[in-house]
Backbone and ligand atoms as CSV (ligand in chain L), in Angstrom:
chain,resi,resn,atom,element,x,y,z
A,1,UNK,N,N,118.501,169.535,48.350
A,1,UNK,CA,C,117.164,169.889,47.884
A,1,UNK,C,C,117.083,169.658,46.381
A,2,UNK,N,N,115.964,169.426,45.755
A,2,UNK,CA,C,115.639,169.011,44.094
A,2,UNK,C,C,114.583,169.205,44.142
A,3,UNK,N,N,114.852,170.341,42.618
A,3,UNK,CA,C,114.099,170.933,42.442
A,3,UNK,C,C,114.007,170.313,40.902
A,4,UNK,N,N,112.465,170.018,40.466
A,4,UNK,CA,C,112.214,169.178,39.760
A,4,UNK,C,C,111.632,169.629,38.380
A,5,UNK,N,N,111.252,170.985,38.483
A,5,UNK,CA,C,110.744,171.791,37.338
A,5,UNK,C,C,109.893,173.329,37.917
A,6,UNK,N,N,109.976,174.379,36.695
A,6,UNK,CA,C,109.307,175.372,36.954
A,6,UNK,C,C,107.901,174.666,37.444
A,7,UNK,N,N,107.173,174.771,38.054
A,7,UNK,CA,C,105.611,174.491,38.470
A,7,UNK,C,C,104.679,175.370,37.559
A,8,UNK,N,N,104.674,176.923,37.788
A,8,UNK,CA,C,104.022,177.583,37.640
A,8,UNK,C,C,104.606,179.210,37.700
A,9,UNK,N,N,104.331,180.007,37.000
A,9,UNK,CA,C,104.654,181.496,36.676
A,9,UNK,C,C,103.290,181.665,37.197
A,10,UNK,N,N,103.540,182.844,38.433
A,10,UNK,CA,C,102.048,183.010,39.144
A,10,UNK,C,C,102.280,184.976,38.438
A,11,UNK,N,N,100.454,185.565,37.911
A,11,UNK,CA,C,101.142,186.554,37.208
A,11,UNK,C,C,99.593,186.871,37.877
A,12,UNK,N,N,99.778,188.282,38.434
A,12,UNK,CA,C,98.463,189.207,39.037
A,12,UNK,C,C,97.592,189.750,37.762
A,13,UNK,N,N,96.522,189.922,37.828
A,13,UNK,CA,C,95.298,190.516,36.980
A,13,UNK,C,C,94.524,190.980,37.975
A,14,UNK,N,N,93.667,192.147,37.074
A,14,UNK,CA,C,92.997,192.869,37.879
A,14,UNK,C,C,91.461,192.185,37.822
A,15,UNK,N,N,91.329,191.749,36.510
A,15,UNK,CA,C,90.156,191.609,36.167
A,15,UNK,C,C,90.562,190.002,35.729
A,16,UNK,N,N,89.742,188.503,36.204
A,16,UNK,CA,C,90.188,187.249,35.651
A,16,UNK,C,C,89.495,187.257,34.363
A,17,UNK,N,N,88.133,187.560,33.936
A,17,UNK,CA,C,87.932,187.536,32.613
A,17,UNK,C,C,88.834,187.986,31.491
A,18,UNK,N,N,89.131,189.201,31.695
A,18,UNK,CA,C,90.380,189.991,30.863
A,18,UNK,C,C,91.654,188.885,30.846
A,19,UNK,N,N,92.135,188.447,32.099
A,19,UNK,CA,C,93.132,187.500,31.611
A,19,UNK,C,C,92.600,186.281,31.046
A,20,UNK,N,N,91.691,185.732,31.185
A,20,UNK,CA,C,91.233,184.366,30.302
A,20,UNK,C,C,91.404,184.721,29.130
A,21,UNK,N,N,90.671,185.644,28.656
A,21,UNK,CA,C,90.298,186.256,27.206
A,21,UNK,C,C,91.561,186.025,26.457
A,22,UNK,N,N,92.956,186.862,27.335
A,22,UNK,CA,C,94.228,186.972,26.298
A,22,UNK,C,C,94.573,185.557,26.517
A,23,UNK,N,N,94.759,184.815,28.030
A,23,UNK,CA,C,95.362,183.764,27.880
A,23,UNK,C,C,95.415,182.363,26.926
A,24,UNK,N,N,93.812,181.977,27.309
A,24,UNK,CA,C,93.097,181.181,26.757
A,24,UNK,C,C,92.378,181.453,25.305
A,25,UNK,N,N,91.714,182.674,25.270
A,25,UNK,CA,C,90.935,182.868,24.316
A,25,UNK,C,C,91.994,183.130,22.682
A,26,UNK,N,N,92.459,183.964,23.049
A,26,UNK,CA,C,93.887,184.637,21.922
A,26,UNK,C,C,94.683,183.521,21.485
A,27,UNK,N,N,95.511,183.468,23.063
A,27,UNK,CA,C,96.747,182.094,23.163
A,27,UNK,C,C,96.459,181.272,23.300
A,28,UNK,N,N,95.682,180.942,23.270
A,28,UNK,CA,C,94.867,179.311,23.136
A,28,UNK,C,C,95.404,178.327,24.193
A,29,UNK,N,N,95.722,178.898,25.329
A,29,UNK,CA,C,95.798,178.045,26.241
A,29,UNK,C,C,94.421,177.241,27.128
A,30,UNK,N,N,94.170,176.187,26.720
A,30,UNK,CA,C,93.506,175.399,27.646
A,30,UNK,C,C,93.533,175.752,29.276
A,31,UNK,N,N,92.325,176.251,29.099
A,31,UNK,CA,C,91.713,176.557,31.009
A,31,UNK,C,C,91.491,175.559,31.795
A,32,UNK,N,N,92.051,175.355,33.004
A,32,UNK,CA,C,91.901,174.088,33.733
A,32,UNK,C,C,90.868,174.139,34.567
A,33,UNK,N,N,90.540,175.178,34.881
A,33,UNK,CA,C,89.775,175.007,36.107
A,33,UNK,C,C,90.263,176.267,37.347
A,34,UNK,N,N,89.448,177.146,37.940
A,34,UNK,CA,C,89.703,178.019,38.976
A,34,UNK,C,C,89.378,177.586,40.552
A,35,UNK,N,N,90.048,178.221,41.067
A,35,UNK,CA,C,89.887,178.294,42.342
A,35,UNK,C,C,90.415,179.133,43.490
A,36,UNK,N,N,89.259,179.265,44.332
A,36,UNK,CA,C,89.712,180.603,45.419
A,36,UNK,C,C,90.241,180.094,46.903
A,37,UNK,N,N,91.234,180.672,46.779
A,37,UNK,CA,C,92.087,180.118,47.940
A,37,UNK,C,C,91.743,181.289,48.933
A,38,UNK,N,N,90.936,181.030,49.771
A,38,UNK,CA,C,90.346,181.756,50.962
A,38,UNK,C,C,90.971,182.255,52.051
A,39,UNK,N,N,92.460,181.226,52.636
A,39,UNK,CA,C,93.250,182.355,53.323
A,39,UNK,C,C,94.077,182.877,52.534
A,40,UNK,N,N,94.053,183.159,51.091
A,40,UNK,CA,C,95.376,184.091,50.499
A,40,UNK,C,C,94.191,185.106,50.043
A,41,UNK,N,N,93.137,184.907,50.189
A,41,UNK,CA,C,92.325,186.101,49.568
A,41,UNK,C,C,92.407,186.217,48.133
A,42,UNK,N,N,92.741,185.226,47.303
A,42,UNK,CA,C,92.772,184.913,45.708
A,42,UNK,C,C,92.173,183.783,44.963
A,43,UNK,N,N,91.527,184.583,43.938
A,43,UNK,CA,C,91.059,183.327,43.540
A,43,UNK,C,C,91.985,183.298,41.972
A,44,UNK,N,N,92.239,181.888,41.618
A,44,UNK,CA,C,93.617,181.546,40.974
A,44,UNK,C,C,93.241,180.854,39.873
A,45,UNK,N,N,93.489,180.640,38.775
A,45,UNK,CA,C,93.008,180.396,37.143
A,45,UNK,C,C,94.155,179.136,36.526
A,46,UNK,N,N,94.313,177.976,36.365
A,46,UNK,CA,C,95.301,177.409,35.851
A,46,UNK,C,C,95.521,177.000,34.323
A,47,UNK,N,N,96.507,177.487,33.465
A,47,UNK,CA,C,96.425,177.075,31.915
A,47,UNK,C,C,98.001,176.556,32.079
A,48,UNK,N,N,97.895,175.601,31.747
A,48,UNK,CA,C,98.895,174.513,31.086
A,48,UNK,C,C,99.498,174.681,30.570
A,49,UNK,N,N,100.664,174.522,29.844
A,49,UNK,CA,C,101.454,174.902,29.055
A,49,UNK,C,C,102.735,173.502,28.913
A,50,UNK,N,N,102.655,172.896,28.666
A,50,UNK,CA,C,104.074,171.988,28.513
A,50,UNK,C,C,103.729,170.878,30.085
A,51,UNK,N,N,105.158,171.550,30.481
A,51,UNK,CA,C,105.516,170.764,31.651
A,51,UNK,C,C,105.182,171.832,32.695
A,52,UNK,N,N,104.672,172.488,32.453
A,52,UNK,CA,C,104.339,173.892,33.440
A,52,UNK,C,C,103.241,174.838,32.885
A,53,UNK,N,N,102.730,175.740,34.096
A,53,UNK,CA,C,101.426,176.154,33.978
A,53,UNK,C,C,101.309,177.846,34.290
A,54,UNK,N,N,100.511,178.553,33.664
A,54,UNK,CA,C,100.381,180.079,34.050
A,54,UNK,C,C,99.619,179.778,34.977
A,55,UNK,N,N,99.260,180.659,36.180
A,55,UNK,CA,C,98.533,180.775,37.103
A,55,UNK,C,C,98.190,182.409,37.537
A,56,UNK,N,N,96.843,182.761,36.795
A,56,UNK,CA,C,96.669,184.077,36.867
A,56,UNK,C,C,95.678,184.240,38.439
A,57,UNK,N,N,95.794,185.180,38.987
A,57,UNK,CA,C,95.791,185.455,40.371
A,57,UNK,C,C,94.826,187.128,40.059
A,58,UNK,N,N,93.515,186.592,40.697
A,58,UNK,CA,C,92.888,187.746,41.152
A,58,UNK,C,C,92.504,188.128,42.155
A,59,UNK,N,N,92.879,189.066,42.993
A,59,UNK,CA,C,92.465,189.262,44.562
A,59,UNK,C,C,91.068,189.366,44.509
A,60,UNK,N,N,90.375,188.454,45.870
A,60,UNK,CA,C,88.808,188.681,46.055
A,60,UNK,C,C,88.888,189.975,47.295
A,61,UNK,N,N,89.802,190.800,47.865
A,61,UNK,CA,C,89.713,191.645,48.859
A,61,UNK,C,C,90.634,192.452,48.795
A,62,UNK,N,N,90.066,193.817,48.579
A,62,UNK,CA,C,91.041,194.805,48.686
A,62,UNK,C,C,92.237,195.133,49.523
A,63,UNK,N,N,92.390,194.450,50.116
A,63,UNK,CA,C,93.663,193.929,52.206
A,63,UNK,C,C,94.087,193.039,51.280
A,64,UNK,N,N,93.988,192.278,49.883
A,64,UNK,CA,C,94.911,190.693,49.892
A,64,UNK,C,C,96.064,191.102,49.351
A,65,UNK,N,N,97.158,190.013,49.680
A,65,UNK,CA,C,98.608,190.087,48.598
A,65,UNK,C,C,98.429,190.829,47.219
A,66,UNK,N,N,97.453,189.734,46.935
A,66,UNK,CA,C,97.619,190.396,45.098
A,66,UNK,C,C,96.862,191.607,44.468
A,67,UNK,N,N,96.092,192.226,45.796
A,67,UNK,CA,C,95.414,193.830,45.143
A,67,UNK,C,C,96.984,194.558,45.685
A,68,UNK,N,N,97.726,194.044,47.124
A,68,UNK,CA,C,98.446,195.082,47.183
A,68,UNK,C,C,99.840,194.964,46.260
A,69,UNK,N,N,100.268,194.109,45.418
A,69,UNK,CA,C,101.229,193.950,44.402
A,69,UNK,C,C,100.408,194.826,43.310
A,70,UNK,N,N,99.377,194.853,43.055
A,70,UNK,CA,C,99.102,195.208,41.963
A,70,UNK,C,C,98.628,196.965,42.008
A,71,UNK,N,N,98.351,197.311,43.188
A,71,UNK,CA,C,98.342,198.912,44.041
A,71,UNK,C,C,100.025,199.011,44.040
A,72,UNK,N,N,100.736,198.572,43.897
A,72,UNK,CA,C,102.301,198.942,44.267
A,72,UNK,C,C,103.137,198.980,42.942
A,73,UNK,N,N,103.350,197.522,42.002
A,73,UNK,CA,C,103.790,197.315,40.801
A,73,UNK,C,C,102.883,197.153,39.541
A,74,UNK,N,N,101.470,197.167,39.694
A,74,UNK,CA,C,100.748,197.026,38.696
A,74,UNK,C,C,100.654,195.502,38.023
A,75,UNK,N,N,99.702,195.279,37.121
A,75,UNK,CA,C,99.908,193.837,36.909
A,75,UNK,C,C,101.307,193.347,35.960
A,76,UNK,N,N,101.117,192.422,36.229
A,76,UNK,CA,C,102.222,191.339,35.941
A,76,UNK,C,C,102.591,190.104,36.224
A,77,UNK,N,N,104.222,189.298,36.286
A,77,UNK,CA,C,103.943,188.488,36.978
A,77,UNK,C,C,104.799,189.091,38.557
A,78,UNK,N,N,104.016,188.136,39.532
A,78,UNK,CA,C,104.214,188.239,41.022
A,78,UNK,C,C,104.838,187.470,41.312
A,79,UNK,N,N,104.869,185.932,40.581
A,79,UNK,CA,C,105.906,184.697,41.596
A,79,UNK,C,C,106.780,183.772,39.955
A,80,UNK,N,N,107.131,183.419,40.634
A,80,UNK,CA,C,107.861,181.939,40.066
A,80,UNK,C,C,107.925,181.011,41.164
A,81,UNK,N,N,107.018,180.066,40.714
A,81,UNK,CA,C,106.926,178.713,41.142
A,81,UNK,C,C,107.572,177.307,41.022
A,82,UNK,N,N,108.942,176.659,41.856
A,82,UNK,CA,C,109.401,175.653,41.599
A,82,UNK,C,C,108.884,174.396,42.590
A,83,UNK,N,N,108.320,173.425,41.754
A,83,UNK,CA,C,107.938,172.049,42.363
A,83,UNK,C,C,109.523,171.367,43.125
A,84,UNK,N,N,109.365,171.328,44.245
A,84,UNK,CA,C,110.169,170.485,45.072
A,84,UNK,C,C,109.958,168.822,45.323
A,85,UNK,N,N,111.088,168.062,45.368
A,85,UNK,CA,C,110.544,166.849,45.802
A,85,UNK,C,C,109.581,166.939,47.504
A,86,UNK,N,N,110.402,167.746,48.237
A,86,UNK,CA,C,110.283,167.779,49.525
A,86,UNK,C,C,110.512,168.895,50.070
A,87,UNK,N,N,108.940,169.258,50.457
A,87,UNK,CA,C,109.172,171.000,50.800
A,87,UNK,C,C,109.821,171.243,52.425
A,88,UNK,N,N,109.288,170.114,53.052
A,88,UNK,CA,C,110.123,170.384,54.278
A,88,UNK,C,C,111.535,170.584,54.476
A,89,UNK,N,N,111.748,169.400,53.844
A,89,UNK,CA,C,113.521,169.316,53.726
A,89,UNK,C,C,113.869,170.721,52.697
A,90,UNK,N,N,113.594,170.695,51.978
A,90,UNK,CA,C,113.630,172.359,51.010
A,90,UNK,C,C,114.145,173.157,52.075
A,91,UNK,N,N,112.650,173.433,52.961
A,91,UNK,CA,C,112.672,174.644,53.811
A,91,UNK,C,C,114.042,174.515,54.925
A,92,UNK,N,N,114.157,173.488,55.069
A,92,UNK,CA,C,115.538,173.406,56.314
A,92,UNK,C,C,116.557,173.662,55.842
A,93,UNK,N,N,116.746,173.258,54.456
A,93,UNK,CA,C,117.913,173.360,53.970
A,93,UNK,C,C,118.523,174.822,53.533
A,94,UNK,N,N,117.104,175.071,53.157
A,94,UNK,CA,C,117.713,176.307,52.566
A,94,UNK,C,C,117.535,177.890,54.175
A,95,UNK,N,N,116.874,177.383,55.018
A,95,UNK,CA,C,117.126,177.954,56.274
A,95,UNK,C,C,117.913,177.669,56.948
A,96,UNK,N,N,118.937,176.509,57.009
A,96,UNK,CA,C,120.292,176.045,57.403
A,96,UNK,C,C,121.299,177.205,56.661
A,97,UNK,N,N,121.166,177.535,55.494
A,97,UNK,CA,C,121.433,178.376,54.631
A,97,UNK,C,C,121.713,179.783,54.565
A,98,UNK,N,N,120.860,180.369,55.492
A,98,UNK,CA,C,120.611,181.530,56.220
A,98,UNK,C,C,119.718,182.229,55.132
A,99,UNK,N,N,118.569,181.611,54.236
A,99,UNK,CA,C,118.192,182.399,53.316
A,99,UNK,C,C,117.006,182.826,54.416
A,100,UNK,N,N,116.231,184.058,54.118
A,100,UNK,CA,C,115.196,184.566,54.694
A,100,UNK,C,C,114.094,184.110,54.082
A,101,UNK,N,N,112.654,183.190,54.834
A,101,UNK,CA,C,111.874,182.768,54.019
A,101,UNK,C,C,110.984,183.332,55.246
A,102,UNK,N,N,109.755,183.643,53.807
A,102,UNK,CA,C,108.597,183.971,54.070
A,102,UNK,C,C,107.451,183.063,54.895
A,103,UNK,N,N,107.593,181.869,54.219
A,103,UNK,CA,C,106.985,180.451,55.396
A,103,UNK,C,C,107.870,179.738,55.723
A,104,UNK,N,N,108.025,179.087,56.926
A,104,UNK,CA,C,108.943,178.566,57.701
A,104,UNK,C,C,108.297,176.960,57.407
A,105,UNK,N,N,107.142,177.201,57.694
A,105,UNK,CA,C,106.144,175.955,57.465
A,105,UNK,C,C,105.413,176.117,56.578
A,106,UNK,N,N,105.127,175.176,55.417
A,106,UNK,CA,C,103.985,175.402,54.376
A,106,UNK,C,C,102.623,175.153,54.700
A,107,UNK,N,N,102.058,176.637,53.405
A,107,UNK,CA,C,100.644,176.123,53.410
A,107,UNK,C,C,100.305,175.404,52.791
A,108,UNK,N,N,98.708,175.249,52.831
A,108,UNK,CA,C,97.746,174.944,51.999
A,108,UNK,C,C,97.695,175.957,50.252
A,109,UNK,N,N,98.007,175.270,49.386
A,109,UNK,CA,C,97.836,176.340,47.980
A,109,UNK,C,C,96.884,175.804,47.005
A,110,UNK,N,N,96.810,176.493,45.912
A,110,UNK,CA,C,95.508,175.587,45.023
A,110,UNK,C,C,95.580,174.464,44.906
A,111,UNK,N,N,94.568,173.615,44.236
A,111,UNK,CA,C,95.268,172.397,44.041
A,111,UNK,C,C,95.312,171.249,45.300
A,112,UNK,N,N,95.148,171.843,46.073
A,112,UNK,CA,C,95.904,170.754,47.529
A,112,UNK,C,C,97.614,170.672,47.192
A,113,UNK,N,N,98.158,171.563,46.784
A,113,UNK,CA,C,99.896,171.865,46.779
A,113,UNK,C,C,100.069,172.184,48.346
A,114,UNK,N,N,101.094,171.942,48.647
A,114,UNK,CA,C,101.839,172.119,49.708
A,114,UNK,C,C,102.542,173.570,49.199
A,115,UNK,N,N,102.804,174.893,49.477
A,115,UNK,CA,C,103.571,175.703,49.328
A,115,UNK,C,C,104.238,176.095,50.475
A,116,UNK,N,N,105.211,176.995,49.801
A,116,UNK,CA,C,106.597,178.143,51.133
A,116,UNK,C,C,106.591,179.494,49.975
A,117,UNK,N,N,106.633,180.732,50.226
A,117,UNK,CA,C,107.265,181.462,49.786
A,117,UNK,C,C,108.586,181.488,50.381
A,118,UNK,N,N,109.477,182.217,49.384
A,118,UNK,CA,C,111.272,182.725,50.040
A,118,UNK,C,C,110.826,184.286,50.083
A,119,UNK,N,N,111.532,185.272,50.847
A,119,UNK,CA,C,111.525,186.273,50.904
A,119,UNK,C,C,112.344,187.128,49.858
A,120,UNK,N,N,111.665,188.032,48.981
A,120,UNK,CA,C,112.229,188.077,47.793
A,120,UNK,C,C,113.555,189.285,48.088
A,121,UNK,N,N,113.857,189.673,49.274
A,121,UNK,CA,C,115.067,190.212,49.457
A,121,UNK,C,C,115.965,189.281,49.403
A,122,UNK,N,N,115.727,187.720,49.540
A,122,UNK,CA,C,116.744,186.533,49.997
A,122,UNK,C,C,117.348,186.026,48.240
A,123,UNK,N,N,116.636,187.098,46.914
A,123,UNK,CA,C,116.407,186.303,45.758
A,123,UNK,C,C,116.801,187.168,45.121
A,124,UNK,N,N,116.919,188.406,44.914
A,124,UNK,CA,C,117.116,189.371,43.782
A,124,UNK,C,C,116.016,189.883,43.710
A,125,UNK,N,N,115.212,190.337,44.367
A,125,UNK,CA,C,113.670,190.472,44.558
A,125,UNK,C,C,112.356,189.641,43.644
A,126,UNK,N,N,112.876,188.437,43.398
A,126,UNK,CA,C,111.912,187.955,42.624
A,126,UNK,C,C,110.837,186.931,43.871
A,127,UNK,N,N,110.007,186.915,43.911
A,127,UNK,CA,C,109.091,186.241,45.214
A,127,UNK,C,C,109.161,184.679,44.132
A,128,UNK,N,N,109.580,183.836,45.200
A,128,UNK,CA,C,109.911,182.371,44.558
A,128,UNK,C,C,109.175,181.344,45.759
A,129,UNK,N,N,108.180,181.006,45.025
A,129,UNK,CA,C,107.314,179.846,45.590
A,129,UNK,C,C,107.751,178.324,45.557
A,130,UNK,N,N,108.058,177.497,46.207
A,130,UNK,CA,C,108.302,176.430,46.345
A,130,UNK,C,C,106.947,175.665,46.196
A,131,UNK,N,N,107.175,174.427,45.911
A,131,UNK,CA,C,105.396,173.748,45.961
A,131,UNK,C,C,105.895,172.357,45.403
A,132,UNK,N,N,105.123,171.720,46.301
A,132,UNK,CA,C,105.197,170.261,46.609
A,132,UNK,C,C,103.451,169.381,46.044
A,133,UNK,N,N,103.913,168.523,44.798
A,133,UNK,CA,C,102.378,167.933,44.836
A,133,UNK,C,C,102.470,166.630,45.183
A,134,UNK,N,N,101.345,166.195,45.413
A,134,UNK,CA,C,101.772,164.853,45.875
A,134,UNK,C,C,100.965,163.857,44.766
L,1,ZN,ZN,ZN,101.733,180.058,42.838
């Protein structure tokens, strides 16, 4: 498996204006563009940075992932994101592996990315997103 660079530090907010403001507005990170990913129940903010990107994450539904990370640990960040050449082969390999993953098969993620979560008991509890662009 090759893994080709951090992708993205995915980090929960409660409020996306409030995170633009510090991200972009303060830190002067260039805003790319948002979007709501409808089966994760988030809508997702991208700023650039180098060779890699923040990705601030606001739940549109009180039931989604990122209200209940943020009802549990409060905000912060939630993932680390590594771009794979090949998420399939990724996923076999590292399930040949005996690691415990959260998608067996990837979704759909912003962007048109291919993603997998790993199960963050399989990691040191850090939730580690795989993601494939094409
Ligand atoms: Zn992500």
């Amino acid at each position: 498996m090759k893994i080709l660079k951090i992708d993205h530090i995915g980090i929960a907010v409660e409020n996306m204006d409030n995170g633009k403001n510090f991200w972009s507005d303060i830190l002067g990170l260039s805003f790319e563009g948002d979007e709501t990913v409808a089966e994760q129940k988030v809508k997702t903010a991208f700023f650039p940075v180098g060779e890699s990107e923040v990705e601030l994450l606001e739940s549109t539904s009180p039931d989604g992932p990122i209200a209940k990370f943020i009802e549990k640990k409060g905000e912060g960040i939630q993932h680390i994101a590594f771009r794979v050449e090949n998420i399939e082969s990724a996923l076999a390999e590292l399930k040949s592996k005996g690691v415990r993953l959260i998608d067996e098969i990837p979704r759909k993620g912003a962007g048109g990315a291919k993603i997998a979560f790993l199960h963050p008991k399989a990691t040191s509890g850090v939730l580690v997103e795989l993601c494939e662009r094409g």
